[in-house]
C-alpha positions in Angstrom: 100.2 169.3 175.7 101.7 165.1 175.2 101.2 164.6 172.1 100.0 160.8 171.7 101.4 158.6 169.1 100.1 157.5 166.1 97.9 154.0 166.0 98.8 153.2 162.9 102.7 153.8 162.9 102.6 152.0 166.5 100.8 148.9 163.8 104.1 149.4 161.6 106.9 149.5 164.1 105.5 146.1 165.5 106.0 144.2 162.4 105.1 140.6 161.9 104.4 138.2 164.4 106.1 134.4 164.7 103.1 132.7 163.8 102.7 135.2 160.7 106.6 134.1 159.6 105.4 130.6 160.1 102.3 130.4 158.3 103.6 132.7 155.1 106.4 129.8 155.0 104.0 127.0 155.1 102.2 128.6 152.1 105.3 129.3 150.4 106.2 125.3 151.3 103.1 124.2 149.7 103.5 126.5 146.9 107.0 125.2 146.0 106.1 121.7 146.1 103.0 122.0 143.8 105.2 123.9 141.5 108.0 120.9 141.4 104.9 118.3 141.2 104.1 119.9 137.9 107.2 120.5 136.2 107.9 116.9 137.4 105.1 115.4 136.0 105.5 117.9 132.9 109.4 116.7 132.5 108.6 113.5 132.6 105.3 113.4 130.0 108.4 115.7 128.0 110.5 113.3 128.2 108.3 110.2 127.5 106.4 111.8 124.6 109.6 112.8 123.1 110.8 109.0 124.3 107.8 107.9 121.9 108.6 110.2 119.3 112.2 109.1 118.5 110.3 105.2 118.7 108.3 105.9 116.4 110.6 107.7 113.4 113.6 104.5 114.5 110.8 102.0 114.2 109.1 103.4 110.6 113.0 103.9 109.2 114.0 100.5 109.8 110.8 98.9 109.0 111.3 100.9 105.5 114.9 99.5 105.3 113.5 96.1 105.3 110.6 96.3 102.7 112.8 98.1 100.3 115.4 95.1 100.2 112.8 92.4 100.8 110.9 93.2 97.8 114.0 93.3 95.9 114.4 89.8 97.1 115.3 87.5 94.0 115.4 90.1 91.2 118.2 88.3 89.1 118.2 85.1 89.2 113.9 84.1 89.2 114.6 80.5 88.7 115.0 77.3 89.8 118.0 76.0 88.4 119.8 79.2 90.8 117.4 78.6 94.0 119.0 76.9 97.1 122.4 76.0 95.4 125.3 77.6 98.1 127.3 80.6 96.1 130.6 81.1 96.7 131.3 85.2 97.0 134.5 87.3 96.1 136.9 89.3 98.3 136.3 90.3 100.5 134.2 87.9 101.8 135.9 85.1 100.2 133.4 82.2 101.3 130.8 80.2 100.4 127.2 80.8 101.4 125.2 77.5 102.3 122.1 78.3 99.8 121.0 81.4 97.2 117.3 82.4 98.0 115.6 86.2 97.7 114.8 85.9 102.0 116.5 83.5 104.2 115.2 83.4 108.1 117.8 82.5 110.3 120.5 81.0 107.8 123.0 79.1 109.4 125.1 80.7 111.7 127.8 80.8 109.7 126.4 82.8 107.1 124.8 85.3 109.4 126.0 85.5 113.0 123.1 85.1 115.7 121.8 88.6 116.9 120.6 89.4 120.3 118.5 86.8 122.4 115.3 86.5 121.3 115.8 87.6 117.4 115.5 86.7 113.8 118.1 87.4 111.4 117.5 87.4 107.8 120.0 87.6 104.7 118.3 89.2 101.4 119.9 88.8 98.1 119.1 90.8 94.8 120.6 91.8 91.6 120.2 95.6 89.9 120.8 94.6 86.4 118.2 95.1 83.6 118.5 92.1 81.7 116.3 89.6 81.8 116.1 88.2 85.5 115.5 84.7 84.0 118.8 84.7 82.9 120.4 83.7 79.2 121.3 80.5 78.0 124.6 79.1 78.1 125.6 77.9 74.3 129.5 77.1 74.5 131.7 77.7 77.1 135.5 77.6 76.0 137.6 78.5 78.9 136.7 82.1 80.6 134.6 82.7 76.9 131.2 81.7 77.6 129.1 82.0 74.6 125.3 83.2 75.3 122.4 83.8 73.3 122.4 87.9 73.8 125.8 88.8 74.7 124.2 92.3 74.6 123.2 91.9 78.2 125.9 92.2 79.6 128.7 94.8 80.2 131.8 94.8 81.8 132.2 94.9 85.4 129.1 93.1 86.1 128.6 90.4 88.1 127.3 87.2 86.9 126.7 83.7 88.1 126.5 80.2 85.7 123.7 77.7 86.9 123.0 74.1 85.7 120.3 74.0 83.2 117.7 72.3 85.4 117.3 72.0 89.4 121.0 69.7 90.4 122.0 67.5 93.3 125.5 69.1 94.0 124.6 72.5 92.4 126.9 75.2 93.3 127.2 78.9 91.6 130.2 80.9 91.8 129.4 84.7 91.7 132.1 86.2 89.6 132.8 89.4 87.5 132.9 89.6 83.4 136.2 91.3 82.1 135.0 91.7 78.3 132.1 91.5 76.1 132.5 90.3 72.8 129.4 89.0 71.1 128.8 86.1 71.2 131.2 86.0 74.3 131.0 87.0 77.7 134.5 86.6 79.0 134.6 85.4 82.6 136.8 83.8 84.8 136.6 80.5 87.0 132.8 81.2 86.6 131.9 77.3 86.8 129.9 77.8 83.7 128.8 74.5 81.6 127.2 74.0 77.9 123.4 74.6 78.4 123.9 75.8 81.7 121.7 79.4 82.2 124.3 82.7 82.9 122.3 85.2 85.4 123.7 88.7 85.3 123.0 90.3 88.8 124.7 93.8 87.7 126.8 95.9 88.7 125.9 96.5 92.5 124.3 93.3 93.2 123.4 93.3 97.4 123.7 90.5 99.9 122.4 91.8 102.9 122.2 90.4 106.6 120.0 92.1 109.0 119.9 91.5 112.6 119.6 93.1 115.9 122.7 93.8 117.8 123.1 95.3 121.3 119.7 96.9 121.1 120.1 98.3 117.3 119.3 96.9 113.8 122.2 96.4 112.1 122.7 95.9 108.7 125.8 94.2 106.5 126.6 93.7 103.0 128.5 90.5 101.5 129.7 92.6 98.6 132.1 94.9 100.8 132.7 92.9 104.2 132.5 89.1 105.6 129.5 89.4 107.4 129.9 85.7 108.3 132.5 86.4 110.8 133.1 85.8 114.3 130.6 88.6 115.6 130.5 89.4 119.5 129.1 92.7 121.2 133.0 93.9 121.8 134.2 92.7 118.4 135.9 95.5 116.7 135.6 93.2 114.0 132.2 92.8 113.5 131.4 96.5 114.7 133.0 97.8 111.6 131.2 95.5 109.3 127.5 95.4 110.8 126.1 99.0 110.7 123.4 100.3 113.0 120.7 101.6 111.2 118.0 102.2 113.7 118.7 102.2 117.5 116.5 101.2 120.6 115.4 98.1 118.3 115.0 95.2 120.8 113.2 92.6 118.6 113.0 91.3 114.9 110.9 88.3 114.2 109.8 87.1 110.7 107.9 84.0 109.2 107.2 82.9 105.7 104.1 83.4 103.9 104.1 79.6 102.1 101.3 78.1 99.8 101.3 74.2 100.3 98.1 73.2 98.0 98.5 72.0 94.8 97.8 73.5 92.8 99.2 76.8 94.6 96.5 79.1 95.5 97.6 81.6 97.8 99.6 81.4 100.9 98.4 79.5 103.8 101.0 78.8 106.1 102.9 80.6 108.1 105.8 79.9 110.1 110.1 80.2 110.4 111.1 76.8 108.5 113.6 77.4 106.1 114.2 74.4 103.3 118.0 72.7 103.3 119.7 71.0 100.8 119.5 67.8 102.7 116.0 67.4 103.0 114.7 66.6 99.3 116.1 66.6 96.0 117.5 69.6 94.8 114.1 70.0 92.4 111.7 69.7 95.4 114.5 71.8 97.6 113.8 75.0 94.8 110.7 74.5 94.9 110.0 74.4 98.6 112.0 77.7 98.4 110.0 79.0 95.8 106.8 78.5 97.8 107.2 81.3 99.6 105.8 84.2 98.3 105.9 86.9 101.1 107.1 87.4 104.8 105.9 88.9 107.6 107.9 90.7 109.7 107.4 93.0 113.2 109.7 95.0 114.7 109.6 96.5 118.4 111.2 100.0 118.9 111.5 100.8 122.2 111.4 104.1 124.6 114.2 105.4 125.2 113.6 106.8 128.6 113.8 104.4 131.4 110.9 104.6 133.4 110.7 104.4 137.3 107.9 102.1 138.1 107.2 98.9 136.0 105.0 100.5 132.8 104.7 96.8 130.8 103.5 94.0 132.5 104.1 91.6 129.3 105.9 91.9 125.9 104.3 93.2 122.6 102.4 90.7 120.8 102.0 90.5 116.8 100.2 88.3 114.4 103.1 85.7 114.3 103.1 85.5 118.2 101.8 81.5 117.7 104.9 80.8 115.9 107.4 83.6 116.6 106.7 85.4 120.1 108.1 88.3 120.6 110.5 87.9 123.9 112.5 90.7 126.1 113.1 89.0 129.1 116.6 88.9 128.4 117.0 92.6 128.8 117.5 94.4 132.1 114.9 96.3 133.3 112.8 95.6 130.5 109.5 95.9 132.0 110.4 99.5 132.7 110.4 100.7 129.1 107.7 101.5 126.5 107.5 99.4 123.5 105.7 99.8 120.1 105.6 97.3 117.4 105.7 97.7 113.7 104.3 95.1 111.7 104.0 94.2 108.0 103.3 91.5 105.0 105.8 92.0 102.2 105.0 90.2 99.0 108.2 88.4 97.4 107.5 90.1 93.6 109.9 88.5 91.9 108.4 85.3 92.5 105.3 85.1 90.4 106.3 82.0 88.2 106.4 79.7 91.3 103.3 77.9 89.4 105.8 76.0 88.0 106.4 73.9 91.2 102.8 72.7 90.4 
């Protein structure tokens, strides 16, 4: 008898059909591509969260940076007879600065070297000594002896500057370093010091700081150990070695004063970037205009560090001083393609509180 074969291993030599292959591809296809969708859309949210991430700790370390030297503003010399007169600084900078105020917005050029389009720069000066910050009062000067009141004050290896005794036309304040202290003497040379003149002791790491954004990263340099008011370009060597980034992907600093102009002072009421020169008043009113201002406002925009694709900010950030001080990034490529977030603050000037007496 034939034996007949099997149904089912008939059903397994046959194997698959064409149209089988085809449609198991097609669902492997669809598959694949719903599996690359969402690990695309996963990277990217990745990479843009993380993007965000490092925005937000660059944006909260420089905006620190600032309000620590900003409230130091002044300490040192809190007076008149010191405020707006130019100060001539020691190697290595070995120049003159055009005024002496705790916050000056966009000093002159040649103090501070403009930043990237679109930016503030600021210079903050501040002293570390613990003497009084009103400084002492000059009795006798003979020489590189000048004779003060409390010769105590003051040690070796400080740094002090001499100051008329009252607001002067023509004022100018040399910052130089005392060599010996011998009471009633502090001995210091070519400090520019005159009888009744007022000694301000600005110890022994006093700071001169500019701040300002360069090639997309807030950069910071001291007067004290570089001449900041160099010759600064994006490829200058230079001015690479003397202006250190401390915060990167920062695109935009803008800051205003916070100026009382009732009398008597009440509180501040105006905002805005004007900064007081020597040639506009009297040195008097000049110190006093200075002395008006008793905080700043400042914002800072950190940007995203990941590029994106399609446009993701139809306009730039906005902050309270937008009337005065807009915040603009059209200079930048692709700017409109990046994320932006903007830190903004009031920092009080405290070393300021006896500005009443510009009443």
């Amino acid at each position: 008898m034939k034996r007949r074969p099997s149904p089912l291993r008939n059903a397994l030599a046959d194997g698959f059909t064409l149209v089988e292959v085809m449609v198991a591809m097609v669902i492997g296809m669809i598959g694949l591509i719903i599996m690359m969708q969402v690990f695309s859309a996963a990277e990217s949210q990745r990479r843009t969260t993380t993007g965000t991430g490092d925005a937000q700790s660059n944006g909260a370390m420089a905006l620190y940076a600032l309000q620590r030297d900003i409230r130091q503003g002044g300490y040192g010399f809190n007076a008149l007879n010191a405020m707006g007169c130019p100060l001539t600084l020691p190697a290595p900078a070995s120049r003159t600065l055009s005024q002496i105020a705790p916050v000056l917005i966009n000093p002159p050029t040649a103090d501070v070297p403009a930043g990237d389009a679109g930016t503030d720069t600021l210079l903050i000066a501040y002293g570390n000594n613990e003497g009084p910050p009103e400084g002492d009062v000059i009795t006798a000067t003979n020489g590189s002896l000048i004779a003060v009141r409390n010769a105590a004050n003051y040690l070796p290896n400080q740094w002090v500057a001499a100051a008329p005794a009252a607001p002067l036309n023509g004022c100018a304040l040399t910052l130089a370093q005392v060599s010996a202290v011998a009471a009633p003497n502090v001995t210091v040379a070519a400090s520019g010091a005159v009888d009744g003149g007022t000694l301000f002791n600005l110890g022994d790491a006093p700071r001169i700081r500019a701040y300002a954004v360069r090639a997309g990263n807030l950069t910071v340099c001291d007067y004290m150990t570089a001449n900041c008011g160099a010759a600064c370009t994006a490829v200058d060597g230079t001015c690479s070695a003397s202006w250190i980034p401390i915060a990167s992907n920062i695109v935009s600093l803008r800051a205003q004063y916070g100026s009382d102009t009732s009398t008597p002072m009440d509180g501040v009421d105006t905002w805005d970037q004007t900064t007081p020169h020597q040639a506009t008043a009297s040195q008097a009113t000049h110190a006093c205009l200075l002395a008006r201002a008793s905080a700043v406002r400042i914002a800072l925009v950190a940007r995203n560090s990941q590029l994106d694709r399609d446009q993701v900010t139809a306009q730039a950030p906005t902050w309270a001083g937008s009337g005065g001080a807009a915040i603009d990034l059209s200079g930048r490529a692709n700017w409109q393609n990046y994320r932006y977030k903007v830190f903004e603050t009031v920092i009080p000037l405290r070393n300021l509180p006896w500005m009443d007496a510009c009443t």
